[in-house]
C-alpha positions as a Markdown table, in Angstrom:
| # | Residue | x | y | z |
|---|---|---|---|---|
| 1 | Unk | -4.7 | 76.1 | -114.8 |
| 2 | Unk | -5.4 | 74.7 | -111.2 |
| 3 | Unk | -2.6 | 73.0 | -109.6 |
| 4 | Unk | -3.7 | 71.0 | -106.9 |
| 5 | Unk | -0.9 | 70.2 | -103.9 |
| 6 | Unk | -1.6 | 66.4 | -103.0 |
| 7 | Unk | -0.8 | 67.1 | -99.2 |
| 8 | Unk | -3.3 | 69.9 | -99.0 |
| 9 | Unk | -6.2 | 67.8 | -100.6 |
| 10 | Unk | -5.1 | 65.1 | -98.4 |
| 11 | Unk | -5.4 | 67.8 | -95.4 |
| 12 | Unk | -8.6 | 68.8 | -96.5 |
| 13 | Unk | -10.2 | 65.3 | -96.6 |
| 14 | Unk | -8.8 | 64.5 | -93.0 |
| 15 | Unk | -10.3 | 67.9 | -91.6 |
| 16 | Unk | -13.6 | 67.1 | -93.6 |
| 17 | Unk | -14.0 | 64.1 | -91.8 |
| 18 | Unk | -16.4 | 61.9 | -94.1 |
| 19 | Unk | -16.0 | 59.1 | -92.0 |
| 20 | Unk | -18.6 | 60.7 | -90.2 |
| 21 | Unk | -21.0 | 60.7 | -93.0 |
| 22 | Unk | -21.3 | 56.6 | -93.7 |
| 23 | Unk | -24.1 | 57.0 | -95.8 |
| 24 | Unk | -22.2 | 59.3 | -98.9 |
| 25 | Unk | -20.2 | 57.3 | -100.2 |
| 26 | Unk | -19.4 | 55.1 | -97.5 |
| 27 | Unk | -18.3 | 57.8 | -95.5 |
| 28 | Unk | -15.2 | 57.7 | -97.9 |
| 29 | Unk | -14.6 | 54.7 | -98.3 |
| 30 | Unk | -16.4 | 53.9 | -102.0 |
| 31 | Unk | -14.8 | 54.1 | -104.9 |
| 32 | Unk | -16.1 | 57.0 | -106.2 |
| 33 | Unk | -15.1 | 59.0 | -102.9 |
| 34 | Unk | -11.9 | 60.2 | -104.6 |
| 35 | Unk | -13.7 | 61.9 | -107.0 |
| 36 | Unk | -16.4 | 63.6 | -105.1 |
| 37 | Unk | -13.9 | 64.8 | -102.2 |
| 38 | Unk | -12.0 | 66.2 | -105.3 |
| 39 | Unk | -14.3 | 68.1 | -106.7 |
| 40 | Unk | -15.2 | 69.7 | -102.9 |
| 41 | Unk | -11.9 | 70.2 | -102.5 |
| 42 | Unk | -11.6 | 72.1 | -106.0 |
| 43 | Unk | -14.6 | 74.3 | -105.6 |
| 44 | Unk | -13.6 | 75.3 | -101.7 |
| 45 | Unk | -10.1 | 76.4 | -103.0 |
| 46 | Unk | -11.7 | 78.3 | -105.9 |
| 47 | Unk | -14.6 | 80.0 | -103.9 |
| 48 | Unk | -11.5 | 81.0 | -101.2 |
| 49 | Unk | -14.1 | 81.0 | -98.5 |
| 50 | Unk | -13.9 | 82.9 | -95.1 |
| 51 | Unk | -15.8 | 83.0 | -92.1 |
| 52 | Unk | -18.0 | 85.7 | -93.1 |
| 53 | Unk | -19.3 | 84.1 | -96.0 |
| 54 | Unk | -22.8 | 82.7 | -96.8 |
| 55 | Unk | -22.4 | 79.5 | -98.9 |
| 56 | Unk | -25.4 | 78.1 | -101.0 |
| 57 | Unk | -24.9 | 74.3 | -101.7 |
| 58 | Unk | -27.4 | 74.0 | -104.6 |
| 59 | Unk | -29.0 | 70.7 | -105.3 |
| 60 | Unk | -27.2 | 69.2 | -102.8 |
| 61 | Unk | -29.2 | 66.0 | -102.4 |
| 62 | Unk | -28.0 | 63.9 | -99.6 |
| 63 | Unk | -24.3 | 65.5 | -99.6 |
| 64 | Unk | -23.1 | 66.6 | -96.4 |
| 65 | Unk | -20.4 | 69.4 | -98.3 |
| 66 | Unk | -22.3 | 72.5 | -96.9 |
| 67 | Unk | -21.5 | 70.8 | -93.4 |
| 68 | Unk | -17.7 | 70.3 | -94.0 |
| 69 | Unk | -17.5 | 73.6 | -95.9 |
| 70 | Unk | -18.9 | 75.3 | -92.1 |
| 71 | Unk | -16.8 | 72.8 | -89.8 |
| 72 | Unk | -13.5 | 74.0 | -92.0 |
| 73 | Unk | -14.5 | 77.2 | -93.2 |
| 74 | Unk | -16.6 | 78.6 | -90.2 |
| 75 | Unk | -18.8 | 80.5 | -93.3 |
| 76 | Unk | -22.9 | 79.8 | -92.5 |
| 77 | Unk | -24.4 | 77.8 | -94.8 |
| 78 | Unk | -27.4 | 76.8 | -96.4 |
| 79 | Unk | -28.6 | 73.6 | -98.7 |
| 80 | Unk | -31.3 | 73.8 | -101.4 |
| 81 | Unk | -32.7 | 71.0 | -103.0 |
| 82 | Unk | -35.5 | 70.4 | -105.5 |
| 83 | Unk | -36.3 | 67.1 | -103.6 |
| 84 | Unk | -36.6 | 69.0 | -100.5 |
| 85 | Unk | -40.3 | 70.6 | -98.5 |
| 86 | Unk | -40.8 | 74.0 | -100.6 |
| 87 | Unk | -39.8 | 77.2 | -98.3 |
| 88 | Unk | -36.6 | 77.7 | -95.7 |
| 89 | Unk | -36.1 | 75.0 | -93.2 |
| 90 | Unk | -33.4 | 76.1 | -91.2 |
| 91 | Unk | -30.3 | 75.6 | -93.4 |
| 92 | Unk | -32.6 | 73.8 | -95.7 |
| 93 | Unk | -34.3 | 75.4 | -99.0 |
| 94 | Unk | -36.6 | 73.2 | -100.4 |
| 95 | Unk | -38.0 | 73.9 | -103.8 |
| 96 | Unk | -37.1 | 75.2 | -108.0 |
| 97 | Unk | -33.0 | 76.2 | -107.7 |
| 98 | Unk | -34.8 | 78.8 | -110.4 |
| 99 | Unk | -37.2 | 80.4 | -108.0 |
| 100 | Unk | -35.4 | 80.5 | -104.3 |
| 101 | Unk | -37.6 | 81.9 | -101.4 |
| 102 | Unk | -34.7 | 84.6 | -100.6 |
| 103 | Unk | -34.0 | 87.9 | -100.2 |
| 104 | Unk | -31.7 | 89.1 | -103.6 |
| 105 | Unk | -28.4 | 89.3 | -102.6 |
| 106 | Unk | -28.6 | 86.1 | -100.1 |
| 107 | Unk | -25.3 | 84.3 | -100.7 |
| 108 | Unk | -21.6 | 85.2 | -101.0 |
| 109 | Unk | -20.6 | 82.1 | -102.5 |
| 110 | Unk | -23.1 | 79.0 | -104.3 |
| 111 | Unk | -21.9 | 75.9 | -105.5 |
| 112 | Unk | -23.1 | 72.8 | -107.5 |
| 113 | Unk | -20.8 | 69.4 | -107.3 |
| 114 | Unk | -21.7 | 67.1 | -110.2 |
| 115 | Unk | -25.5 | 68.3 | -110.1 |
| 116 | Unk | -26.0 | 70.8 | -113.1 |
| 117 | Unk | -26.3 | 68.6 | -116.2 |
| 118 | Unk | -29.2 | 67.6 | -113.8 |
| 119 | Unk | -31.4 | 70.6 | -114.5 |
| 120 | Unk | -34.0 | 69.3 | -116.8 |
| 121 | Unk | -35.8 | 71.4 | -119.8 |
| 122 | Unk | -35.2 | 75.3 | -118.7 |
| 123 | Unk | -34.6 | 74.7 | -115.2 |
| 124 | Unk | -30.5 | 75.1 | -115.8 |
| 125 | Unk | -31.5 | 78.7 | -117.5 |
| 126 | Unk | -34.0 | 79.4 | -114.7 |
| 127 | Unk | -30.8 | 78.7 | -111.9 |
| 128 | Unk | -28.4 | 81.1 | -114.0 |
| 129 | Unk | -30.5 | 83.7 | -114.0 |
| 130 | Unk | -31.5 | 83.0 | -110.4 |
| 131 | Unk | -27.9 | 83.1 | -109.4 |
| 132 | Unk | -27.9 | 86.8 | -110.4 |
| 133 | Unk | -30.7 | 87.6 | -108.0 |
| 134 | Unk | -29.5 | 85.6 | -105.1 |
| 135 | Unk | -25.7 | 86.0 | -105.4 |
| 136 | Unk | -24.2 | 89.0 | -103.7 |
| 137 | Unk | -22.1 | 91.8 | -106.0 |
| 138 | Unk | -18.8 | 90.3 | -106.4 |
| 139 | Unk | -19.7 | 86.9 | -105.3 |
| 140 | Unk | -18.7 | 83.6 | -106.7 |
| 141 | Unk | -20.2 | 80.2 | -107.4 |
| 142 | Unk | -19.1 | 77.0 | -108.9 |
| 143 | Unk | -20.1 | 74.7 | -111.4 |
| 144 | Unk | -18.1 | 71.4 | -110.9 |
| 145 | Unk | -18.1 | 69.5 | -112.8 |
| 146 | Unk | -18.9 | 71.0 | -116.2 |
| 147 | Unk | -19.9 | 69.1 | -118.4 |
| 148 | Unk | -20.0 | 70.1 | -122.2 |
| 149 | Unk | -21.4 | 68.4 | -125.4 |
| 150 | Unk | -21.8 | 69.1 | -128.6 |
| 151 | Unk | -25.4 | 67.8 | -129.0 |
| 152 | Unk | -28.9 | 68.5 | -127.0 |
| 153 | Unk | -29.2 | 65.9 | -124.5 |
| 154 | Unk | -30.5 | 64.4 | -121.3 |
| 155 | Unk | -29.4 | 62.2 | -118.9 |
| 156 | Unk | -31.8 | 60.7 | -116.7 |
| 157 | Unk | -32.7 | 58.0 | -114.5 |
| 158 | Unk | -35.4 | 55.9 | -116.3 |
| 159 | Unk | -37.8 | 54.9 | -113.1 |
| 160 | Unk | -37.6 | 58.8 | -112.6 |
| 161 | Unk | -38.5 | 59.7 | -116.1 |
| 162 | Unk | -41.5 | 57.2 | -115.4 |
| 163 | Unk | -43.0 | 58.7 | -112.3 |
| 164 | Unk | -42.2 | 62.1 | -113.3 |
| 165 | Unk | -44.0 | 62.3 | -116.6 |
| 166 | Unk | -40.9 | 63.9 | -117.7 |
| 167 | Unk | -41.3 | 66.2 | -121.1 |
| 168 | Unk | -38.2 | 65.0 | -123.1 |
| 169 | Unk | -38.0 | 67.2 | -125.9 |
| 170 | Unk | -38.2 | 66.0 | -129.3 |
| 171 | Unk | -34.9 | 67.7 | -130.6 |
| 172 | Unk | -32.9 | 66.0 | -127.3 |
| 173 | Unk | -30.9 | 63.1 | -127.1 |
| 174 | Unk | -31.8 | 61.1 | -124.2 |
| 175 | Unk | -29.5 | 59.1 | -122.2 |
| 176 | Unk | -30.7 | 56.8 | -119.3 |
| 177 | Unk | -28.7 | 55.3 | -116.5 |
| 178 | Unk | -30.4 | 54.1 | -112.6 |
């Protein structure tokens, strides 16, 4: 169980300071901001961070977490995303969250915020074994959320199924939503 104090979530969004991000989620001001500032604020209390870490914010897409995570935190972060150029760009990895052009042992602390039931075919194998390499001896990462089914399926955007060629497997149930 994870009990969650309302004034120190509220705290956490105030020192996070989306407003200064009007692009995610209308810089907290959508309706789905509650949710995603929850589940930052969840995974920051359970990777504890400190200043000395090195966070991973894995398919991160446009979020600015790693950022907040620094500005609060003071840890050095990085982001990775499969949509980003393939190599190290600064704090940017672009390329497979599977295959990460880093040294073993990179990151203290990796998270993933409503990304993993992303990871198409193998790919969410791939990252788990990945994490292994990449993560440091006693160090943590977070899956959140995590979702569970009792069934194979997929959930994908249709226009990016189309461009992608995407392999759906035969045995999968395949969801689509834009």
């Amino acid at each position: 169980d994870l009990y969650i104090d309302e004034d120190d979530y509220k705290e956490y969004v105030d020192k996070a300071g989306y407003n200064r991000f009007p692009n995610y989620y209308g810089g907290g001001t959508s309706s789905e901001f509650f949710n995603k500032s929850l589940q930052h604020y969840l995974a920051a209390k359970l990777l504890n961070f400190s200043q000395e870490d090195v966070y991973g914010d894995i398919a991160c897409s446009a979020s600015p977490v790693a950022d907040i995570y620094q500005k609060i935190y003071g840890c050095k972060v990085y982001r990775q995303d499969l949509g980003a150029p393939e190599g190290i760009h600064g704090n940017l990895i672009g390329g497979d969250a599977g295959n990460m052009p880093v040294e073993d042992e990179f990151f203290t602390k990796m998270g993933l915020h409503c990304s993993f039931e992303h990871f198409e075919q193998d790919s969410d194998m791939n990252f788990i074994k990945e994490s292994s390499r990449v993560l440091k001896k006693g160090g943590k990462f977070c899956i959140i959320p995590l979702y569970l089914f009792n069934r194979y399926a997929m959930l994908s955007n249709p226009a990016f199924i189309v461009k992608s060629n995407t392999h759906i497997e035969e045995d999968a149930i395949l969801y689509c939503q834009k």
